[in-house]
N, C-alpha and C positions, 0 to 999 in steps of 0.2 A: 276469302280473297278480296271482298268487295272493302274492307278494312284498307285495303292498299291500294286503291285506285287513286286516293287524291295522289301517294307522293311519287305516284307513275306520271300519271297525268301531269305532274310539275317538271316531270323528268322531259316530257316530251316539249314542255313550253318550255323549257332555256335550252334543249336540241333546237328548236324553231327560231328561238331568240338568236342563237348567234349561227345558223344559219345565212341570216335573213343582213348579219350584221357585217360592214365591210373588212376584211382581214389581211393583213400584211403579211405572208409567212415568208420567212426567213433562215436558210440555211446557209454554209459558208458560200459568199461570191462576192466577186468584187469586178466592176467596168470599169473600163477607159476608153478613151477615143484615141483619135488620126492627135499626130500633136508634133509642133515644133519642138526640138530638144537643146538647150544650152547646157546646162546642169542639171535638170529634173526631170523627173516623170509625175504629172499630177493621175491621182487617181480621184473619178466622180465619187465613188461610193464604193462601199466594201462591207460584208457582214462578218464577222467570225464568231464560230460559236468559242470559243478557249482563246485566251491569252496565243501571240501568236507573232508573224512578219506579214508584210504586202515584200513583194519580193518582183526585183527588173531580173530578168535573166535573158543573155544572148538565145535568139533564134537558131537554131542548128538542126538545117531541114528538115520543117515540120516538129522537131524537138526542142524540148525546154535545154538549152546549154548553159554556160556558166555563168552565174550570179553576179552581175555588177552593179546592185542597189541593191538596200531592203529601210523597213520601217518597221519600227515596233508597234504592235497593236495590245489593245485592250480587249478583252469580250466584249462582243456587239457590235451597234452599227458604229461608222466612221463615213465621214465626208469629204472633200475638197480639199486633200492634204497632199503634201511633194515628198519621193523619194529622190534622195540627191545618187547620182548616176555616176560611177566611177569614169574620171575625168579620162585616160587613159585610152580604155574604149573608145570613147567619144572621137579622141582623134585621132582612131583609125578607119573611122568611117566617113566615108565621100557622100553626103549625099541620104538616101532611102537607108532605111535599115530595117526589120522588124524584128520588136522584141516581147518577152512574156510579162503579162505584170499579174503572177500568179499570190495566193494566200497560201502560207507554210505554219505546220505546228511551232510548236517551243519546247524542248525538252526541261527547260525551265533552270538552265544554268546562265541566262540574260547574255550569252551571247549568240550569235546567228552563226550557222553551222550547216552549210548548205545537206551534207551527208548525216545528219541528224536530224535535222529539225526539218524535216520534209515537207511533199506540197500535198494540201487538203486538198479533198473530192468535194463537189455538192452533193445533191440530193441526188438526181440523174446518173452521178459516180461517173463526171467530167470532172477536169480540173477546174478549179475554184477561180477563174481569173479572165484575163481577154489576152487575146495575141493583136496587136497591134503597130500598124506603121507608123516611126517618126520618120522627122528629117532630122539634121542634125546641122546646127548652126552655131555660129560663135555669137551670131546678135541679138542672142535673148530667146526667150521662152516665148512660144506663142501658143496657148490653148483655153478652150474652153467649159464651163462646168455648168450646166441645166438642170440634166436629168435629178431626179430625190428618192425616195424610197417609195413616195406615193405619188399622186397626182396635185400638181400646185393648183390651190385654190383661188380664185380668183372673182372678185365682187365688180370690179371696173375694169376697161379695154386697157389694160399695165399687166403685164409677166416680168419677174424677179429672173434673170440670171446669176446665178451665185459668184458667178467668176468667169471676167473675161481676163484672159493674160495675153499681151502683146508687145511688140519689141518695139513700136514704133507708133505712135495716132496713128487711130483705124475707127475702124465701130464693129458692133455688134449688131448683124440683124437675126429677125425672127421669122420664118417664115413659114407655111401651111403645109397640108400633104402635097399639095400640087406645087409647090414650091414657088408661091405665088408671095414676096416679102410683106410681112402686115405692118411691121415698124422696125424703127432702127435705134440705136444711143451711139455718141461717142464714145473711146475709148481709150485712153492718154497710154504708152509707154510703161511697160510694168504692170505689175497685180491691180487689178480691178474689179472692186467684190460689190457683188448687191447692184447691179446695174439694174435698172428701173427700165422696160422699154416697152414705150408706148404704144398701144396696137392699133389699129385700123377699127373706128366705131362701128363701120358695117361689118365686119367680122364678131366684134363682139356682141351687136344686137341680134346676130343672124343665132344665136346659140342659144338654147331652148334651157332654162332652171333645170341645171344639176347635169347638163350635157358635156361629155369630154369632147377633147380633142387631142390632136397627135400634133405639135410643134418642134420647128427644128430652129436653134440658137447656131447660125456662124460669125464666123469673126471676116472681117474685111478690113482690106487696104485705103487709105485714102487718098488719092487719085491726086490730091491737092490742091482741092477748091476750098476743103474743110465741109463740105455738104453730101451728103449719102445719097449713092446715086446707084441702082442696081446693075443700070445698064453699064456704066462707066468706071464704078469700085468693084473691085475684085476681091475673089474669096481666098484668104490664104490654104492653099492644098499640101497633101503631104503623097506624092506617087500619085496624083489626081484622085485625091480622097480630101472633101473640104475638115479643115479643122472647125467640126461641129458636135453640137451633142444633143441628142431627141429627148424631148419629154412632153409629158403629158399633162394639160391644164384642164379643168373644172371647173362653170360656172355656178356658183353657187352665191345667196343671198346675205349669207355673211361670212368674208373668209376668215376672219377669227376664230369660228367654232370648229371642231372638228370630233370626229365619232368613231374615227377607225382603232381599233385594234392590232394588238403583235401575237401572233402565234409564234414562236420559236421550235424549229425543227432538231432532231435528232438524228443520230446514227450516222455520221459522216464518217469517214477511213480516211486512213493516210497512207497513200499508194508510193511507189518508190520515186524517186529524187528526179529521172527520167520518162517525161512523158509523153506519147502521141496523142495528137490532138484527133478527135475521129466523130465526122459528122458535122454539118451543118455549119463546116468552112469556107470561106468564099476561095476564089482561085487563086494562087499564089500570084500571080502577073496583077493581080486587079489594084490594089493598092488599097483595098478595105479594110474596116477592122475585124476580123476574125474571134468570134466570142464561143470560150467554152464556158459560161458565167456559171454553171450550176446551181440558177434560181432558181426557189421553188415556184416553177409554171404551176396553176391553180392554186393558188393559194387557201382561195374558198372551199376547195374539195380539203385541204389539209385540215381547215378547221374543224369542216361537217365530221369526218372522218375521228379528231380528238374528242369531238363532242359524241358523236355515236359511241366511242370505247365508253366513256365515264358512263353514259347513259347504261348500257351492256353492265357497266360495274354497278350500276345503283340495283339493276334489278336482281342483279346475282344475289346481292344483299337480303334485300327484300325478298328470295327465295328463299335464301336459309332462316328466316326469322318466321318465314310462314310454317316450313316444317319445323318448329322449333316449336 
């Protein structure tokens, strides 16, 4: 036996190795936020494991109802893209609406088929997607996109918003858990990518190498001085739900580098075309965004967990070759 210790022992240091190492796991899901609506539905981010749709469907208490958008996806992640929103609908809504912006299979004949090509589960075996409040406007699109797959890195007191979209000059601010604004940027009329805004230096000194935090990107009005003013610009809301979107920044010493890893998850199902949403929904009066996302929550346990089977499989090996 003592013949097999080293390539145990090696078993156990790449168990320890990526342990130890940061992991992204990734099962089907996709977010959105609160959002103005003219013609579109932006979605932050979405994972699918299979060729597939990001799919708008009507609300129908508590139930995914009928289809009036979808997009085509590729396997994988995806980011910051619009599904264009059957006009129709649109103007038969006054006002609040909320809708599903669930991920659907593909039966693989390239067109979308609500009673075929059904809505993926995550990991958890929720629907793969968010229930979310628009408003519904003729004067353009207003929303926002922060959130990423991981935590934004960041070397200097500046966070990247990937997209602000506004119908009119506004800005974008950024601001803490306590919702206390750390900086702000303008933001012209129309799509608005990569907005640079600058943070507050005692915010940024105050973060200790390699410390997260929790920031939240909204969009606001300008008041018409041209100058950002917290007390005085106001946040555009949808049902009193600000069009925002949270994510997560990281100080770190150089944000060029990066070390993290993609686990990709398996075994998702495809549940029937009608679903309820169940659990960890905010109240239908509130104006929140309601998320059945089906992320995989611990990611790091996913990894431990991949790396323990193969580990399991190296020794099994190395069993039969000892009674051999």
């Amino acid at each position: 036996m003592r013949r097999y210790f080293a390539p145990v022992l090696a078993c156990f240091v790449v168990l320890a190795t990526l342990a130890a190492l940061p992991v992204a796991g990734h099962g089907n899901h996709l977010t959105a936020d609160a959002q103005v609506v003219d013609d579109h539905v932006v979605v932050e981010r979405s994972f699918i494991l299979q060729d597939g749709y990001a799919v708008v469907h009507i609300d129908k208490g508590g139930q995914m109802g009928k289809a009036i958008g979808h997009a085509a996806l590729k396997a994988g992640p995806d980011e910051n893209y619009e599904i264009d929103v059957d006009q129709e609908f649109l103007s038969q809504i006054d006002g609040v609406a909320k809708v599903w912006v669930a991920l659907h299979r593909t039966d693989g004949d390239g067109e979308f088929e609500p009673n075929q090509d059904t809505a993926l589960t995550g990991i958890q075996g929720r629907v793969a997607g968010s229930v979310i409040p628009i408003y519904v406007s003729e004067d353009g699109n207003v929303n926002v996109v922060a959130r990423d797959f991981g935590s934004q890195r960041i070397d200097d007191a500046s966070v990247t918003v990937r997209r602000a979209e506004s119908n009119r000059s506004g800005f974008v601010a950024v601001a803490d858990e306590n919702g206390t604004v750390l900086g702000s940027a303008p933001v012209s009329a129309g799509a608005n990518e990569n907005v640079s805004v600058p943070l507050a230096a005692s915010f940024y000194e105050s973060m200790a190498r390699n410390e997260s935090a929790q920031l939240t990107a909204t969009v606001y009005r300008d008041d018409g001085d041209g100058e950002f003013d917290a007390s005085a610009d106001r946040p555009v809301t949808v049902g009193g739900t600000p069009v925002a979107s949270e994510f997560e920044v990281t100080k770190v010493a150089n944000a060029s580098r990066t070390t993290s890893i993609v686990v990709t998850a398996t075994g998702t199902t495809a549940p029937a075309p009608t679903t309820t949403s169940s659990g960890g929904s905010t109240a239908a009066g509130s104006g929140g965004s309601e998320t059945g996302s089906g992320e995989a929550g611990g990611a790091l346990g996913f990894g431990a967990v991949a790396a323990g089977v193969a580990l399991v499989a190296a020794l099994a090996v190395l069993g039969v070759r000892q009674r051999d």
